[in-house]
Every structure is written in structure tokens, then in C-alpha cells.
C-alpha positions in Angstrom: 0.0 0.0 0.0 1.7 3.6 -1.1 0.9 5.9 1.7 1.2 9.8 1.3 2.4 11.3 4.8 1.4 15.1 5.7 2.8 17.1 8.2 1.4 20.7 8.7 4.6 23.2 9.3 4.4 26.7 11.5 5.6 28.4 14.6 7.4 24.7 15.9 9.0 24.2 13.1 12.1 22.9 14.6 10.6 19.9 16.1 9.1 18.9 11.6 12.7 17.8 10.9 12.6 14.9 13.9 8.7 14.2 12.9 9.7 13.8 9.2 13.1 11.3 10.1 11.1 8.8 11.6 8.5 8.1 8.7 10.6 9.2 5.9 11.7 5.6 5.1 8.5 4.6 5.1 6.6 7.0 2.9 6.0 7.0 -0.7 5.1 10.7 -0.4 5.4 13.2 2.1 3.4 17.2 1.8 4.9 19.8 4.2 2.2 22.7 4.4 3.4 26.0 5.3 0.7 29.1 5.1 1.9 31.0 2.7 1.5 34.3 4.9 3.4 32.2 7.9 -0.1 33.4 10.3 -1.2 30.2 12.7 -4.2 28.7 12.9 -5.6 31.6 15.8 -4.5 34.0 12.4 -1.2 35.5 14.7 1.9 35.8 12.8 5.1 33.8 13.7 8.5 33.9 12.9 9.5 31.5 10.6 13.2 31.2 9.1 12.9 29.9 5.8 16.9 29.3 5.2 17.2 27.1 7.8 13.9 25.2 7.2 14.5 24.8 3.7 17.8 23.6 4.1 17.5 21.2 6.9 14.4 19.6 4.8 16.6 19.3 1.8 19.1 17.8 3.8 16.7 15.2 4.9 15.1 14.6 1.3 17.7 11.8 -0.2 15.0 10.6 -2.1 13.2 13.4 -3.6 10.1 12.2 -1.7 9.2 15.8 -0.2 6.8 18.5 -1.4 6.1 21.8 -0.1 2.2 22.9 -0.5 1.6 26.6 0.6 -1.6 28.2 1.1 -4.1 30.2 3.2 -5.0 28.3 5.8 -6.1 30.8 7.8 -9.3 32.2 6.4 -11.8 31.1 9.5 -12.0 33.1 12.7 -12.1 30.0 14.8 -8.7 28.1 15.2 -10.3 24.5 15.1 -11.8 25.2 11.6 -8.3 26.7 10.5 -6.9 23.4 11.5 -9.5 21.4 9.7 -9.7 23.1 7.0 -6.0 23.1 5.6 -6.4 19.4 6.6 -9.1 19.1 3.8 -7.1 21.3 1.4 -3.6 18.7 2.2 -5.7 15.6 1.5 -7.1 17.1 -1.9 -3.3 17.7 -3.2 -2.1 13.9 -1.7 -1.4 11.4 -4.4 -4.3 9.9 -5.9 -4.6 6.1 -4.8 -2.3 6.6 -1.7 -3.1 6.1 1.5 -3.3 9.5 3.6 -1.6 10.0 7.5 -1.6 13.1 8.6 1.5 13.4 11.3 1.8 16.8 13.1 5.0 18.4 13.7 5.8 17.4 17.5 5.0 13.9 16.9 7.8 11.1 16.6 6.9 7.4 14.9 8.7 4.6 17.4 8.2 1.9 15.4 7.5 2.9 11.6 9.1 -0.3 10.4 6.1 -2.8 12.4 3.9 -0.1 11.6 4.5 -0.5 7.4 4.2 -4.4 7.9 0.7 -4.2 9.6 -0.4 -1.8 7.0 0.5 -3.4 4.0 -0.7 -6.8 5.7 -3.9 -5.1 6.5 -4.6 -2.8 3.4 -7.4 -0.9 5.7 -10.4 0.7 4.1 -11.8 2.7 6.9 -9.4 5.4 9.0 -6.9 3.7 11.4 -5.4 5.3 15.1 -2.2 4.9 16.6 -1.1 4.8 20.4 -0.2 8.2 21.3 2.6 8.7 24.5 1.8 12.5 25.5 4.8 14.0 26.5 3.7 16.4 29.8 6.9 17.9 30.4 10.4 17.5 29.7 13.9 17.3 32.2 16.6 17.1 29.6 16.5 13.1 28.9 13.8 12.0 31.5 9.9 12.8 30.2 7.4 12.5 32.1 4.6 10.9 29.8 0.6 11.0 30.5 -1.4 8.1 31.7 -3.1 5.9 30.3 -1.9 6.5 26.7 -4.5 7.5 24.6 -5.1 6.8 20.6 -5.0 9.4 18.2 -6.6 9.1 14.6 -3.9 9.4 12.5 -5.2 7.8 9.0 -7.8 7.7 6.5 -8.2 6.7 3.0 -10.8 9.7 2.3 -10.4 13.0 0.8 -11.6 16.1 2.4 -13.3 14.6 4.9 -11.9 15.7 7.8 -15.2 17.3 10.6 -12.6 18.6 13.3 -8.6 17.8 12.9 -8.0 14.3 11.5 -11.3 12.9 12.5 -13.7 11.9 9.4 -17.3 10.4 9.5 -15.2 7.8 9.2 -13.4 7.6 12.5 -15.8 6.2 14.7 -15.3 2.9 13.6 -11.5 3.1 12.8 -8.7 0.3 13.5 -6.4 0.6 15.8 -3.0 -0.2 14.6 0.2 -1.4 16.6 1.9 2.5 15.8 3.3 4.3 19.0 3.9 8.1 18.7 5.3 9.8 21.1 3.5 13.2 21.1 6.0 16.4 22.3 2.9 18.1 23.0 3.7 20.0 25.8 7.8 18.5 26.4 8.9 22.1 25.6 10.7 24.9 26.9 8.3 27.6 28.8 8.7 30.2 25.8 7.5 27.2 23.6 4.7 26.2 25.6 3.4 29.8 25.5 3.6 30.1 21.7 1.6 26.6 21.2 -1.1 27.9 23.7 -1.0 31.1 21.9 -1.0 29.8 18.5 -2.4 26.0 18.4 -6.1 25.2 16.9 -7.4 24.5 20.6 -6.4 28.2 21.7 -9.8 29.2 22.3 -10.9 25.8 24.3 -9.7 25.9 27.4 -8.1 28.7 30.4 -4.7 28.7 29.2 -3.5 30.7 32.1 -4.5 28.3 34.4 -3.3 25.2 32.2 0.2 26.9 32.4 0.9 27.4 35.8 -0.2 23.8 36.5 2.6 23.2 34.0 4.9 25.5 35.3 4.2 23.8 39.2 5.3 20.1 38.0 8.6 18.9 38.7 10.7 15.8 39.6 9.8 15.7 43.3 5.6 16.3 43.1 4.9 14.8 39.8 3.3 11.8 41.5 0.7 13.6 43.3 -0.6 15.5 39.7 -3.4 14.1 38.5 -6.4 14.5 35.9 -4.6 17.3 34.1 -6.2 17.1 31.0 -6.7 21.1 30.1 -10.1 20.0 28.1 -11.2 17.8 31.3 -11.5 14.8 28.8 -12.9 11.8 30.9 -9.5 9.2 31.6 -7.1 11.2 30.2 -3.8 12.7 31.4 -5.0 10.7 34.8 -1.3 10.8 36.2 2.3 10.7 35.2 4.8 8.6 34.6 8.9 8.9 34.5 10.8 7.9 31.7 14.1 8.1 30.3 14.0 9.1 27.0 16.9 6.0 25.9 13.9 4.0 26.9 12.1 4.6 23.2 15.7 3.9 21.8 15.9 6.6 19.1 18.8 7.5 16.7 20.5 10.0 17.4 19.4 12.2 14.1 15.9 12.3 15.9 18.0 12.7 19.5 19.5 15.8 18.9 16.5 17.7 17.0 14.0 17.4 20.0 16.3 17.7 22.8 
């Protein structure tokens, strides 16, 4: 099964180039999309420094796989739509026939290589999910991940489909498939944390304020007694924490030195 890979590009830009390593070997196709008038999903502008993004991705592009789709994906006043909609316009500019996943920038495949095996062994019709390991917060190589681990819908062999993010119609009845992803949704530094809130389709849902000094209050000592931290009180998630060293996931050091 060919599969076309998408990655949407902005202010976290620096954390694309780890995202697009660990599926590159696996992807027949991969679409970075970068608004053309570098404005997020909440329509603020961010810096973005071409010159090192272009280069670093061309760097990475061995095997002329990459393509770089630029457009306005910022014409809504809500961020959610924003976020849906250039998922629509991605999926309409993927290779006909292929098989569409739609990985965002702070998210890392662990095992891409059991992953391609299951999909090709499966050929799935209907969108499929992946395991998803939130990063909470990071202390240089220790993580402290979210528990349980949630899934994440991640795939989907329909074209501009997508009713809110990457879920379709479809994704109600999706397959879950063996692929971990460990998410650096929130393992960032404090200036990086408050761009994302700032910045991220989910802007509007929540009391960022209050999200942030949670954040800013967990460290190595208390992290056991944090619980149900989940900013948009979604029932089971982000229940507790959990220590972990980051050699634990065994990455290559390519990946290693991009998100550390």
C-alpha cells in the first residue's frame, strides 16, 4: 500500500525535521504545508526562518520524496476550523490512490518499520489510530509521559473529509493499529509552551492561564501527586504521570539531537 504522509509546518518548526526522520523511510510521499503568509491557525503571525527550514528539509530529502504545498489556511475566525480546513485542502493535493496520514509536527513514529508491515498486511479501508505517549513535560533526557496512553486518529483513506482535525465520519469505527507516537505536545521549553497555547487550533478551548501554571508547578519531586490534568477535562485522560528516560524509546540519534 503507497501511503502519502502530511505534516502541517508553523511556529514549531524545529521539532518537523525529527517528525519527518522517523517516517521518511516509510513514505512514498510526504506534503509539508506552510501558510503561505506564515499566520497560525488563531491568524497570529510567527516567525519563521525559511533558510534554515528549507535547508534542513533538503538535507533530509535523499529521495526526492518531499513536497512543499503553501496556502491560506487561515481564512476562519475560529482556530479548530483553521486546523480542519487546511487538513481538507492537504488531503485534496495527496497522491491519488495513496493512503493518507496526517502526522503533526511534534509527533515522533517509534516503530514505523512494524507499523509499514501491519499496514500493507492489513490494506485498511476505513481510517486507522495509533497509540499516542503524551509528552507532559520534559527534564533534559527524563519525560514525564501521561497516563493511560490514549489513541489518536492518524489515517484515513478519504479526501476532504476531515469534521474537526484528523477525524472523518469515518473515525468512529477506525482500526487501531500497533503504531506508537510519542507526542511532544507539551515537552517544551516555557517560551515554547506559551507560543503553542498562543498559537495552536485548541487556543480558544480551554483557560490557558491556568493550564500553564499547572505546567509551570510540576517537577521531579511532586509529579506523582498531579493528576487529571487534562486542560479539556476529557474523561480518563492525562489521569497521572509517569517517569521515563528518553533511551527508553531507543531513538537514533538524528531524531535525538533535533527534539532535545
Amino acid at each position: 500500500m503507497n501511503l502519502s504522509f502530511y505534516t502541517p509546518i508553523a511556529y514549531d518548526y524545529r521539532y518537523s525535521f525529527a517528525t519527518v526522520l522517523s517516517y521518511y523511510e516509510i513514505a512514498d510521499e510526504i506534503i509539508l504545508a506552510i501558510d503561505k503568509d506564515r499566520i497560525s491557525w488563531s491568524r497570529h503571525l510567527y516567525d519563521f526562518n525559511s533558510d534554515i527550514f528549507f535547508e534542513k528539509i533538503n538535507s533530509i530529502d535523499i529521495d526526492k520524496k518531499i513536497k512543499i504545498f503553501e496556502e491560506n489556511f487561515h481564512i476562519y475566525e475560529k482556530p479548530i476550523k483553521n486546523d480542519t480546513y487546511e487538513r481538507n485542502l492537504i488531503s485534496d493535493v495527496c497522491k491519488k490512490g495513496n493512503y493518507i496520514i496526517g502526522i503533526d509536527s511534534d509527533e515522533i513514529l517509534l516503530n514505523p518499520k512494524e507499523f509499514i508491515d501491519w499496514i500493507n498486511f492489513s490494506k485498511p479501508e476505513i481510517d486507522i489510530s495509533c497509540h499516542w505517549l503524551c509528552v507532559y513535560k520534559t527534564f533534559k533526557d527524563r519525560l514525564l509521559i501521561t497516563l493511560p496512553n490514549e489513541t489518536a486518529i492518524i489515517g484515513t483513506n478519504l479526501r476532504n473529509s476531515y469534521k474537526k482535525c484528523r477525524t472523518t465520519n469515518s473515525s468512529l469505527t477506525s482500526i487501531l493499529s500497533p503504531l506508537k507516537v510519542l507526542h511532544f505536545s507539551w515537552g517544551r521549553k516555557r517560551n515554547e509552551i506559551e507560543q503553542k497555547l498562543f498559537n495552536w487550533g485548541h487556543s480558544e478551548d480551554f483557560d490557558t492561564k491556568s493550564f500553564l501554571n499547572i505546567w509551570d508547578s510540576v517537577n521531579l519531586n511532586n509529579y506523582k501527586t498531579k493528576i487529571n490534568l487534562h486542560p479539556l477535562k476529557i474523561k480518563n485522560w492525562w489521569k497521572s504521570l509517569e517517569l521515563v528516560e528518553l533511551e527508553y524509546f531507543k531513538l537514533n540519534e538524528n531524531l535525538l539531537k533535533e527534539i532535545i
